[in-house]
C-alpha positions as CSV (number, residue, x, y, z in Angstrom):
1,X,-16.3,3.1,-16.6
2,X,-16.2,1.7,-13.3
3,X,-13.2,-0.6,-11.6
4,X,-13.0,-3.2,-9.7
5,X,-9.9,-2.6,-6.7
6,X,-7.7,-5.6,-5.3
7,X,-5.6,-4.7,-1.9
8,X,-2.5,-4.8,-2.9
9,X,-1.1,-4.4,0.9
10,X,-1.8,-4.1,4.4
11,X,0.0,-1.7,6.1
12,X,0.7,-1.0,10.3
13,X,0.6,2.8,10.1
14,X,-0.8,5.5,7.5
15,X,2.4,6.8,7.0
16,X,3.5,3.2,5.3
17,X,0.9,2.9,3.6
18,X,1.2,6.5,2.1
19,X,4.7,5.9,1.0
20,X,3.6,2.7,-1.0
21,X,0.9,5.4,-2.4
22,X,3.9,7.1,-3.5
23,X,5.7,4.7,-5.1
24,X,2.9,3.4,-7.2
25,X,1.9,6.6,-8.6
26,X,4.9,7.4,-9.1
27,X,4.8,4.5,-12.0
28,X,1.1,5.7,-12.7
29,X,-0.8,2.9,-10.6
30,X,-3.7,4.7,-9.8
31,X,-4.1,4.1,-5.4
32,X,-6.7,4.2,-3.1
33,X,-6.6,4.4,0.6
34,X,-9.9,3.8,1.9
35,X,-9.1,3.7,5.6
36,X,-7.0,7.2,5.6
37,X,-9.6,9.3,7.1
38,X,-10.7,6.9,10.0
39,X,-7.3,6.4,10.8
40,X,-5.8,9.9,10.7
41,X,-8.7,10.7,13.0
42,X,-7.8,8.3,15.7
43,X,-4.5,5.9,14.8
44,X,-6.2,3.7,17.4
45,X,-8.2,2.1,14.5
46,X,-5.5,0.4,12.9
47,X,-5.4,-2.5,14.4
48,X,-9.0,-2.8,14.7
49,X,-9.3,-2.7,10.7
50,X,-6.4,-5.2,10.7
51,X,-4.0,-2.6,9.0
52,X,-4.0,0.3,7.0
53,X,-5.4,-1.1,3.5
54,X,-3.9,0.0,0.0
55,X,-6.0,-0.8,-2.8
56,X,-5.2,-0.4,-6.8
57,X,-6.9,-0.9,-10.0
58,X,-7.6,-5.2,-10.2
59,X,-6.1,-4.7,-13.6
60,X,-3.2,-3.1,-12.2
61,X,-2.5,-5.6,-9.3
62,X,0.1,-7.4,-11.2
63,X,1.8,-4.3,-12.2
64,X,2.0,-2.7,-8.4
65,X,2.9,-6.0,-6.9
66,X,5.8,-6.1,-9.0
67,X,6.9,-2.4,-8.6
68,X,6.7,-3.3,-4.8
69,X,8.9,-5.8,-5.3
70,X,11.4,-4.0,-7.0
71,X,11.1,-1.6,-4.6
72,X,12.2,-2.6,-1.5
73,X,15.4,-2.9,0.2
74,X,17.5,-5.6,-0.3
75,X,18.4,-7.8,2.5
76,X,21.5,-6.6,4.6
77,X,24.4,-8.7,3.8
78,X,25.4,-10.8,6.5
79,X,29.2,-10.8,8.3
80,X,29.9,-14.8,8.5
């Protein structure tokens, strides 16, 4: 059974990118990071790739973008 994968994010650094990883198996959103190796050989590539890509499951992409959403901090309140 093969699978299609849909980026789910782009991310500025491997070690963003690897903490989404995190948080989406954590919920059991299978992850892929295709660019890991390239970029943890030389960093420099990053912006040449245009970011660190995260991909998941297409059938999943729903799923991750909403535990991403629920994931991430809310806004600082302001002091007006």
């Amino acid at each position: 059974m093969t699978h299609d994968f849909a980026l789910v994010r782009h991310c500025g650094s491997l070690v963003e990118a690897g903490f989404i990883k995190s948080v989406l198996e954590a919920e059991g959103i299978d992850v892929q990071i295709p660019d890991e190796h390239t970029v943890g050989m030389n960093p420099g590539y990053t912006n040449m790739l245009g970011g660190v890509r995260v991909l998941v499951h297409s059938d999943q992409l729903e799923r991750a973008n909403e535990v991403l959403r629920t994931a991430e901090p809310a806004p600082e309140p302001s002091n007006e």
